[in-house]
DRENDREN-148546 format. One line per field, with one value per residue (C-alpha): x, y, z; residue in three letters. Coordinates in nm, 4 decimals. Each point is the difference from the previous one (the first is absolute). Example, Ala and Ser with C-alpha at 12.3 -4.5 7.8 and 13.67 -1.06 7.14 Angstrom:
X = 1.2300;0.1370
Y = -0.4500;0.3440
Z = 0.7800;-0.0660
rest = Ala;Ser
END
This chain:
X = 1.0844;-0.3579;-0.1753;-0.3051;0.0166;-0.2519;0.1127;0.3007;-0.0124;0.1909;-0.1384;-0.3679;0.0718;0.1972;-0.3117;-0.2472;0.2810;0.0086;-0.3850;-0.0942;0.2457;-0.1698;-0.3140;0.0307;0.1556;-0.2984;-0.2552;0.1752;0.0213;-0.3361;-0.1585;0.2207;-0.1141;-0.3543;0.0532;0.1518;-0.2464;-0.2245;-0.2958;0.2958;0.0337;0.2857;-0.0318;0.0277;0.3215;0.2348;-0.2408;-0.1269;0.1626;0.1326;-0.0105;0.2980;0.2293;-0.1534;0.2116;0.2572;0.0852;0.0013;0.2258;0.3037;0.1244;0.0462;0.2034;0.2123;0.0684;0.0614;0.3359;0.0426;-0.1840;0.2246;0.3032;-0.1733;-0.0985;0.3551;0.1542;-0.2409;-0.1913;-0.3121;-0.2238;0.0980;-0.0381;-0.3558;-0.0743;0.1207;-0.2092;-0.2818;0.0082;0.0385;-0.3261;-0.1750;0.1575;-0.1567;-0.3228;-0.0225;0.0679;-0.2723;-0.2548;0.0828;-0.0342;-0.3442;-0.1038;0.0753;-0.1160;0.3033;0.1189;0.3426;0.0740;-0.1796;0.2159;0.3308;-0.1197;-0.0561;0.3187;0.2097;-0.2140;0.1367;0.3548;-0.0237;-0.1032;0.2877;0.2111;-0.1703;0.0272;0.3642;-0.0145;-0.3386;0.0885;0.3945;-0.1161;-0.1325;0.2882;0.1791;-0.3268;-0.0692;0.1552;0.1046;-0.1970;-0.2927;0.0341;-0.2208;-0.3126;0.0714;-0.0190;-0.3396;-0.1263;0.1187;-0.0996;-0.3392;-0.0457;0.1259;-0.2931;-0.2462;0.0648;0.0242;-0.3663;-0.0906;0.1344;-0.1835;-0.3013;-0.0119;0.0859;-0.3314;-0.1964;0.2363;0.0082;-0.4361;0.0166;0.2873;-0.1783;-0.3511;-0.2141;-0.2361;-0.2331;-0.0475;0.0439;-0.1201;0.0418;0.3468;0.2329;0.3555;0.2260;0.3420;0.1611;-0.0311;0.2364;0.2762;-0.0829;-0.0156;0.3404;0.1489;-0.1527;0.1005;0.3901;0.0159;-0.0604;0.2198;0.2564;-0.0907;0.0348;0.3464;0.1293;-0.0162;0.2280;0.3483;0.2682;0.2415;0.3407;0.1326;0.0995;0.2260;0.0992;0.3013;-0.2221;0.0065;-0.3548;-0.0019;-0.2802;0.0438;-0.3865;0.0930;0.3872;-0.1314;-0.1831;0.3144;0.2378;-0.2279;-0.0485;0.3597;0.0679;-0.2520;0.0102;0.0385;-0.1222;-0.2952;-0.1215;-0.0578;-0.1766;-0.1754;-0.0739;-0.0627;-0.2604;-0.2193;0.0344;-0.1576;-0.2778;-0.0827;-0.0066;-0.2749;-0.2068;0.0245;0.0767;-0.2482;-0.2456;-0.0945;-0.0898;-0.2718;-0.2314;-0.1529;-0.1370;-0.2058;-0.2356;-0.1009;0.0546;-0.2344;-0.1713;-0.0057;0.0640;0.3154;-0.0099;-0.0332;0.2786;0.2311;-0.1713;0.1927;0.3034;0.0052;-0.1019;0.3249;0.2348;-0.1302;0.0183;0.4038;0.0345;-0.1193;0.1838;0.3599;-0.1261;-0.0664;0.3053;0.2002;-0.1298;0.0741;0.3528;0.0508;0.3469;0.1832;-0.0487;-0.2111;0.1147;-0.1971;-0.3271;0.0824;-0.1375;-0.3359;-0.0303;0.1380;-0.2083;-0.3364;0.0417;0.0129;-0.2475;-0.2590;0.1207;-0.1554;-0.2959;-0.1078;0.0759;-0.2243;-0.2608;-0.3489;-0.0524;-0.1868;0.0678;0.0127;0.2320;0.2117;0.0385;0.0751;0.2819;0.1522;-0.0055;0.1956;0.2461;0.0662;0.0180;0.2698;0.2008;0.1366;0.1479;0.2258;0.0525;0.1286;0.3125;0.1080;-0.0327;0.1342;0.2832;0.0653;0.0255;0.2655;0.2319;0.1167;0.2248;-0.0900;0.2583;-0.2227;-0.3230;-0.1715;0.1494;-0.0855;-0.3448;-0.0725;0.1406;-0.2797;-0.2594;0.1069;-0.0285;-0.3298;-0.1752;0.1888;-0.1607;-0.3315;0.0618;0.1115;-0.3084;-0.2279;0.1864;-0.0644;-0.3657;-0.0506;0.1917;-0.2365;-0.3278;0.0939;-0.0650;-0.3374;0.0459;-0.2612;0.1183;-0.0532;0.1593;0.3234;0.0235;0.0937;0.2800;0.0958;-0.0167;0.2107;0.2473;-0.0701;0.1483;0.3039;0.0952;-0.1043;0.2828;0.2898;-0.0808;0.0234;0.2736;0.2240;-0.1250;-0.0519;0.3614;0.1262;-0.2526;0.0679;0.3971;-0.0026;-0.2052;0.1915;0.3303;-0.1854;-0.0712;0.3735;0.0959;-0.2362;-0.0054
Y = -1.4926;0.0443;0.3544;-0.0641;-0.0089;-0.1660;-0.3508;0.0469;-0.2856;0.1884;0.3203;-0.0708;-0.1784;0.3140;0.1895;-0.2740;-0.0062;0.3996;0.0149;-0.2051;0.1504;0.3364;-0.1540;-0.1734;0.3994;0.1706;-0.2931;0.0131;0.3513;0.0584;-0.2326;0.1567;0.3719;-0.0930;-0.1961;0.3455;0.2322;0.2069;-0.3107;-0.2849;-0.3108;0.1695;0.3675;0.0122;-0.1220;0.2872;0.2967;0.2548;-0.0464;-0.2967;-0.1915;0.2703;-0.2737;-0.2814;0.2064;0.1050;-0.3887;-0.0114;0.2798;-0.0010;-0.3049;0.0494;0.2409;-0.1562;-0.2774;0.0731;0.0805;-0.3448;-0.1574;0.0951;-0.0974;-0.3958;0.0593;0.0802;-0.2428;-0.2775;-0.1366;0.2150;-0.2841;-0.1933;0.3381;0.0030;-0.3379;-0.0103;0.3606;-0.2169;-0.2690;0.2395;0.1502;-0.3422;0.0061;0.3545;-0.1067;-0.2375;0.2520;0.2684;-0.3030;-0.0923;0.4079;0.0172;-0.3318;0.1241;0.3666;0.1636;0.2919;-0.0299;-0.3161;0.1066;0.3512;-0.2298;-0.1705;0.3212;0.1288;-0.3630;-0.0304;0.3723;-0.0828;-0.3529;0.2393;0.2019;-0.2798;-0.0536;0.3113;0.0236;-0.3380;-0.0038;0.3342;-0.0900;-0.3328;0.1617;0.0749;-0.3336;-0.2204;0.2890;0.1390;0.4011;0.0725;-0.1274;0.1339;0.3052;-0.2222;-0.2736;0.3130;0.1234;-0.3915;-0.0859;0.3933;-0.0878;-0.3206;0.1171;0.2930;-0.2585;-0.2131;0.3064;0.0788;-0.3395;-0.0304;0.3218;-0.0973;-0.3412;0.1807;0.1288;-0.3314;-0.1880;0.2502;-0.0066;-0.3890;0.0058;0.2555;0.0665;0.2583;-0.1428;0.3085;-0.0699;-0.3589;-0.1055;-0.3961;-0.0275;-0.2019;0.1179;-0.1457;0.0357;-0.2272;0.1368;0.2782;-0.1907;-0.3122;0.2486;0.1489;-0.3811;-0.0976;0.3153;0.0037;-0.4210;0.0962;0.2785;-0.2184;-0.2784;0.2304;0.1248;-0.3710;0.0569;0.3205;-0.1074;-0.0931;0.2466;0.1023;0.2349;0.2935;0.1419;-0.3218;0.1269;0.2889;0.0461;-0.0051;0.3097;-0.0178;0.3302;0.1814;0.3203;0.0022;-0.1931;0.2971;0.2453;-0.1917;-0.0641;0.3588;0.0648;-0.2793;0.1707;0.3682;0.2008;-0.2054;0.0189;-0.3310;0.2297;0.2683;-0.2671;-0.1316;0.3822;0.0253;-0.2860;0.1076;0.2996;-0.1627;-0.1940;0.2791;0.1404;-0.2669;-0.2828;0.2694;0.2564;-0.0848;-0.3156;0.1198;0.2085;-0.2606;-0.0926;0.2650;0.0571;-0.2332;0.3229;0.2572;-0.1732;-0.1879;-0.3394;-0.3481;-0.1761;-0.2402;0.2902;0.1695;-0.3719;0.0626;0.3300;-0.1657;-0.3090;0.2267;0.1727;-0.3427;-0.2038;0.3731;0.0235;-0.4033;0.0672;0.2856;-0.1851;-0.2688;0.2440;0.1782;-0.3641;-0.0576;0.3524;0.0152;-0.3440;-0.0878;0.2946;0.1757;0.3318;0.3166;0.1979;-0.1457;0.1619;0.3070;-0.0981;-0.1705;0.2955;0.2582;-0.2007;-0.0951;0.3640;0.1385;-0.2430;0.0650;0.3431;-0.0749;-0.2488;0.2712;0.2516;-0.1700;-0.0714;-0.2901;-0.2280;-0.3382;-0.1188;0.3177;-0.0902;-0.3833;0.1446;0.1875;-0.2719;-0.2534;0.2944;0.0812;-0.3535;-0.1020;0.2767;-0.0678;-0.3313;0.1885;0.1251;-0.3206;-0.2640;0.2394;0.1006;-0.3873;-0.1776;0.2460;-0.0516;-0.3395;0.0216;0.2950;-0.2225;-0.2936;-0.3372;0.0165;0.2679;-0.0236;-0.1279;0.2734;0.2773;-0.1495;-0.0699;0.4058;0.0500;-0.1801;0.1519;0.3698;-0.0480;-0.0776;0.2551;0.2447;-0.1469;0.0626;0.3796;0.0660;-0.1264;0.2568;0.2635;-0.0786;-0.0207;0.3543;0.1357;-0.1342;0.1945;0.3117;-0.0903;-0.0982;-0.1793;-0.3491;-0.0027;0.3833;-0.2228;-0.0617;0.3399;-0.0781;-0.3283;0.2222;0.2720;-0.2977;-0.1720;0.3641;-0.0349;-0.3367;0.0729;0.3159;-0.2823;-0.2032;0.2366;0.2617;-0.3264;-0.3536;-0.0101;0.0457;-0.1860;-0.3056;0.0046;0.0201;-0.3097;-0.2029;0.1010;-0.0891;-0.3583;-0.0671;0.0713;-0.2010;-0.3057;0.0650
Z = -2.1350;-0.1266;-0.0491;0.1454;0.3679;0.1117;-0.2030;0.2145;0.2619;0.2846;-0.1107;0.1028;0.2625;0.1789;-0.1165;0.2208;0.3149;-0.0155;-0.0430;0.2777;0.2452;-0.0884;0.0333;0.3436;0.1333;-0.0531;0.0934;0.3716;0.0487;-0.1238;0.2911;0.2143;-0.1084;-0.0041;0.3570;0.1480;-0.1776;0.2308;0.0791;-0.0879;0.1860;0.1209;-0.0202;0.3870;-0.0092;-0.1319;0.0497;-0.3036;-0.2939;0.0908;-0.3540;-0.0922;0.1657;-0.2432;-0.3060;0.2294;0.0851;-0.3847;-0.0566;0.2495;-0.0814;-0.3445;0.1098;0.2253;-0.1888;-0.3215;-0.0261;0.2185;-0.2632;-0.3202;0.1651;0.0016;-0.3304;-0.1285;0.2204;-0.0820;-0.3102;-0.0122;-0.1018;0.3138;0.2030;-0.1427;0.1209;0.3537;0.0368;-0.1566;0.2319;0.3283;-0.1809;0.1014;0.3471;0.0491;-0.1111;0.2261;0.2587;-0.1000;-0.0291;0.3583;0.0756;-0.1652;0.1141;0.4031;-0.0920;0.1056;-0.1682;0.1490;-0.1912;-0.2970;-0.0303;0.0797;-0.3106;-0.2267;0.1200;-0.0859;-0.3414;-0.1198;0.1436;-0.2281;-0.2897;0.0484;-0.0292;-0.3129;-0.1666;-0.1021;-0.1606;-0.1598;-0.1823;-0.0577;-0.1390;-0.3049;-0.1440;0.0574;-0.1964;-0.2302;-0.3006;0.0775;-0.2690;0.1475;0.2952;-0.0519;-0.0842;0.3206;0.2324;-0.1592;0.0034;0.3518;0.1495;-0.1701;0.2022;0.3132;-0.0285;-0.0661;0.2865;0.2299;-0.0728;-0.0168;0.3790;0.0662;-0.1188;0.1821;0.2930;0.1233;-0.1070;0.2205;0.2902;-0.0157;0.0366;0.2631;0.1960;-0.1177;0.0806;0.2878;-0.0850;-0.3692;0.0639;0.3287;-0.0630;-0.1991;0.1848;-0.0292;-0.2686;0.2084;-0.2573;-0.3103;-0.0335;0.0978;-0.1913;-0.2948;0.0375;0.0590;-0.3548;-0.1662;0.1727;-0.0468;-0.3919;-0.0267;0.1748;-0.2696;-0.2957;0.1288;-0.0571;-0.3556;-0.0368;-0.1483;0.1658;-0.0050;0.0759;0.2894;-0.1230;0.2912;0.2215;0.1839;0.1257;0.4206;0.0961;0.2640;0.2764;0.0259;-0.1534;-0.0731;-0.1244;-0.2708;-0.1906;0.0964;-0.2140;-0.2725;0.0139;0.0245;-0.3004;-0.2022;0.0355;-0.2860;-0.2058;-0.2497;0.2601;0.2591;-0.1864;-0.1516;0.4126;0.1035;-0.3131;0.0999;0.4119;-0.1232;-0.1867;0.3096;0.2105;-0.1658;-0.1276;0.3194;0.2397;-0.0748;-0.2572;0.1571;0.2638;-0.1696;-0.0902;0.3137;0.0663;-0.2830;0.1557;0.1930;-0.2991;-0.2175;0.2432;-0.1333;0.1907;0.1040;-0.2593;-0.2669;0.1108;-0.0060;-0.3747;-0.0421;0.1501;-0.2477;-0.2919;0.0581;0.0917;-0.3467;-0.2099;0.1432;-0.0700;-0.3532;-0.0389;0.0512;-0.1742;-0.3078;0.0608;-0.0042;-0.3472;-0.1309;0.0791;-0.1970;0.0402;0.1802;0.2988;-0.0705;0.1659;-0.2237;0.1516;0.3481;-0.0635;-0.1699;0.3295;0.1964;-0.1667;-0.0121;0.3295;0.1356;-0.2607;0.1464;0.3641;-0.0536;-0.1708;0.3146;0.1702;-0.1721;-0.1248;0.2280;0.1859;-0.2239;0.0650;-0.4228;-0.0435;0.2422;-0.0965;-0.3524;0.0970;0.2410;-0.2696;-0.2471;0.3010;0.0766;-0.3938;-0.0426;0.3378;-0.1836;-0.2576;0.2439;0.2302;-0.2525;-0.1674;0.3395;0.1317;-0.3114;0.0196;0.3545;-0.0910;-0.3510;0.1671;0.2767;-0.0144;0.0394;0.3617;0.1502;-0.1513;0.3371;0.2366;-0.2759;0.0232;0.3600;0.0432;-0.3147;0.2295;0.3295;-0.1750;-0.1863;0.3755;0.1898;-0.2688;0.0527;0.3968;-0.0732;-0.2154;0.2593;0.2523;-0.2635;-0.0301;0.3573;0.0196;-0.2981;0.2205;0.2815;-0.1757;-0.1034;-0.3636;-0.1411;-0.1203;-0.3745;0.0034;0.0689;-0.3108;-0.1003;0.2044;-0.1904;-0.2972;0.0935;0.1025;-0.3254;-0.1411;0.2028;-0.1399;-0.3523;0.0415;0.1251;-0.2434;-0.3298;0.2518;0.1217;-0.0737;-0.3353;-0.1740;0.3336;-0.0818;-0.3751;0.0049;0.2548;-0.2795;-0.3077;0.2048;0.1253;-0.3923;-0.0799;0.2684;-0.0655;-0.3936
rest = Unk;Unk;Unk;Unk;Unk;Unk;Unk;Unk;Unk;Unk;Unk;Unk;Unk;Unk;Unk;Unk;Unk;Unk;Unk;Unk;Unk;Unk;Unk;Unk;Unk;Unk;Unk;Unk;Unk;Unk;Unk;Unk;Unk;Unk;Unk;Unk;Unk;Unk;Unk;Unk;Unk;Unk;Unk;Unk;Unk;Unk;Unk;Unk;Unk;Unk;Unk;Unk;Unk;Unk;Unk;Unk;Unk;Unk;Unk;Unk;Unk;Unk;Unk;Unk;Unk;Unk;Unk;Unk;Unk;Unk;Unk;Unk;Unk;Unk;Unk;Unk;Unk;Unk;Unk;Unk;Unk;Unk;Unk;Unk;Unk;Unk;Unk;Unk;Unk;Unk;Unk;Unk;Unk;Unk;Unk;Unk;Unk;Unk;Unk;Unk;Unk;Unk;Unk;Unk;Unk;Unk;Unk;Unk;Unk;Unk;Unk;Unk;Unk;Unk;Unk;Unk;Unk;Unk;Unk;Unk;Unk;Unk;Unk;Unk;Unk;Unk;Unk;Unk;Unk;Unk;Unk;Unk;Unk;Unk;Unk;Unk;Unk;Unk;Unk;Unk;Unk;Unk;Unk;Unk;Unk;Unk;Unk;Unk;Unk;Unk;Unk;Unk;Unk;Unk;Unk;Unk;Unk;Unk;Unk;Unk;Unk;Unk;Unk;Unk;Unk;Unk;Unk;Unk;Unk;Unk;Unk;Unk;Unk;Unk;Unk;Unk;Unk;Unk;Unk;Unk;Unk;Unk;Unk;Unk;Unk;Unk;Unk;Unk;Unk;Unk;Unk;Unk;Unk;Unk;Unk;Unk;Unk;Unk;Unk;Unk;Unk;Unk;Unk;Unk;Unk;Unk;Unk;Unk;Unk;Unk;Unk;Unk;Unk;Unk;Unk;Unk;Unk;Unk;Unk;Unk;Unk;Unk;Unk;Unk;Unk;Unk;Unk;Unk;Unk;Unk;Unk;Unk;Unk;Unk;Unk;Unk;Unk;Unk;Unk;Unk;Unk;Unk;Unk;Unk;Unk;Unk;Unk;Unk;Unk;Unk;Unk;Unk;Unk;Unk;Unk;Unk;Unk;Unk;Unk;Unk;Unk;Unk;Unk;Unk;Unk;Unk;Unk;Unk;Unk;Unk;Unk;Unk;Unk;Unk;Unk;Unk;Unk;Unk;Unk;Unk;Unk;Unk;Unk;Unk;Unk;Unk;Unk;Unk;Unk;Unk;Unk;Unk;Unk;Unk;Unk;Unk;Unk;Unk;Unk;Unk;Unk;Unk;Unk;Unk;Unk;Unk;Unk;Unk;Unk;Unk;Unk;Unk;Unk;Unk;Unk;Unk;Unk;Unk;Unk;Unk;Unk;Unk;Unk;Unk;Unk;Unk;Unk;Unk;Unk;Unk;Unk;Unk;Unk;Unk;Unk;Unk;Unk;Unk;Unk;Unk;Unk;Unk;Unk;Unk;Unk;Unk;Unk;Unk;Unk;Unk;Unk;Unk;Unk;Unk;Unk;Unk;Unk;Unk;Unk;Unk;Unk;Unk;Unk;Unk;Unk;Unk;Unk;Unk;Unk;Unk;Unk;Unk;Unk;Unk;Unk;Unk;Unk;Unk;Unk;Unk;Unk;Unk;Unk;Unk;Unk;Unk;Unk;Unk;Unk;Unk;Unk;Unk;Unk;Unk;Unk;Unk;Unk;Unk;Unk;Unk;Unk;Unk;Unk;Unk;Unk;Unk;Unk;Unk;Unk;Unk;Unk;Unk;Unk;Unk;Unk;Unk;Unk;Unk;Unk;Unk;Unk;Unk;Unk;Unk;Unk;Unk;Unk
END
């Protein structure tokens, strides 16, 4: 095995199949939430606030299928997983191309909601292949590398949204003579899903890890027994600990960010700036936080992530709206979120066995988005009273307070005695 990653053949090619399946998630919703926006091709369609069900069609069905998911990843070699999800990708493609190409949002939100199930599927075994091509101690550093690409392509995806939406549907006001490019989204996310499906080719073959596993159709029991199998175990804190984190950052703070378009009054494509100033500043934080753990998994580095996280949470909270302020702060909050992420991940990944590692993961998956879907309730629930949006973030903060207490109160000597008996165990 060689220490730097990237000469790893399999290694950066997991990284280019993970990248472009992020990528092509977030160029398809975006034409889809621009589409249903209030003056979108299609913003008759659903009614006010219709491009809500754009992320919701991204959302559910990483819920419902994870758990599904792990049980092919155990049962199956997770490299061949990956490419029969990659070659579906192409199938899917095809279908949203046909949906764009007929302008019918029906066939195009069938195809956002079969592109997020096919990432669900991929989930289990993109993350649970790490640990079967990489050396434990490197494990640390492949989650900040691959959580660092996955970032980037989610902004690049984003950021190629709204180009691609103005030439599928351009403005006839601004530009009276364009003629419609109905093609070009979906030729984009063919290319983009026909490479990702090339790049999965050259992941190693590997082994199943669980053969004799009974694949149960069943969505839901799935997560149960996993629960069940794992309970009481520093896996689950270490599960519950990174639930929590979602919570507040997908869930809550996310949702912020849009609307300082109206608090500081800037455009739409200056507030997608404020958005990918805080995706690249979280990519280079677990890419930072990879390198700095070195060869071992880094509890200690939870709560300079914990503690940052929620210092800064009140500070954008406090502070006046002024957009370079504001950027500032995103880019420190983001920086300091990966300093949390990577421990919590790469342990996720070393505290399970190599039998369950999928199901532990797809329940990891299924958890992290049902967080997201209970901070956007909370958020909505906060609006209702009349709080102004970036005032939310004293709410992230005072959350960020609760966490900080598990961790030092529960997580902490629960996190470090599972390590020290892992060493003993591998040693």
């Amino acid at each position: 095995m060689k220490d730097s990653l990237l000469s790893h053949r399999g290694f950066l090619f997991l990284n280019i199949t993970q990248a472009c399946g992020a990528a092509n998630d977030n160029i398809l919703k975006q034409v889809i939430v621009f589409g249903l926006a209030s003056g979108g091709i299609w913003a008759d369609k659903l009614g006010e606030g219709g491009q809500a069900v754009g992320s919701l069609c991204l959302a559910v069905p990483f819920v419902l299928f994870s758990g599904f998911a792990g049980q092919f990843s155990d049962r199956y070699s997770k490299r061949d997983v990956s490419v029969v999800v990659k070659l579906s990708e192409i199938v899917i493609a095809l279908i949203a191309m046909a949906g764009l190409w007929l302008v019918d949002i029906w066939i195009v939100l069938a195809s956002m909601i079969l592109i997020a199930a096919q990432s669900a599927f991929f989930g289990p075994a993109k993350y649970g292949i790490l640990p079967e091509i990489i050396e434990e101690k490197l494990l640390s550093r492949a989650n900040g590398t691959i959580n660092m690409f996955t970032y980037l392509a989610v902004i690049f995806g984003c950021a190629i949204g709204g180009p691609l939406y103005d030439a599928y549907a351009p403005d006839k006001t601004d530009f009276p003579d364009a003629t419609p490019m109905l093609w070009l989204p979906g030729l984009v996310v063919l290319v983009v899903g026909i490479v990702g499906t090339a790049a999965s080719y050259g992941i190693p073959r590997l082994k199943a890890q669980n053969p004799t596993l009974k694949i149960r159709p069943l969505l839901f029991r799935t997560y149960l027994e996993t629960w069940r199998e794992i309970s009481g175990t520093a896996l689950a804190q270490v599960i519950a600990a990174w639930s929590f984190f979602y919570f507040i950052v997908g869930g809550v703070a996310m949702l912020i960010l849009p609307d300082y378009a109206t608090l500081l009054d800037i455009s739409a494509t200056q507030t997608a700036g404020l958005m990918a100033i805080l995706g690249i500043a979280i990519g280079v934080g677990d890419f930072v936080a990879g390198r700095v753990s070195g060869h071992a998994v880094r509890p200690g580095l939870i709560p300079i992530g914990a503690i940052g996280t929620t210092v800064m949470y009140f500070i954008l909270g406090l502070i006046p709206a002024n957009f370079a302020l504001v950027a500032s702060c995103l880019a420190v909050t983001g920086f300091l979120a990966g300093f949390f992420m990577v421990p919590l991940q790469t342990m996720t990944q070393t505290l399970s066995t190599e039998e369950q590692r999928g199901r532990v993961l797809g329940l990891w998956t299924c958890l992290s988005f049902v967080a997201i879907i209970l901070g956007n309730v909370l958020f909505l629930i906060i609006k209702k009273f009349g709080v102004p949006s970036h005032r939310v973030f004293l709410v992230c903060g005072v959350l960020g307070l609760a966490c900080t207490a598990l961790y030092y109160l529960k997580w902490r000597a629960i996190f470090e005695q599972a390590l020290r008996s892992h060493q003993n165990t591998h040693a």
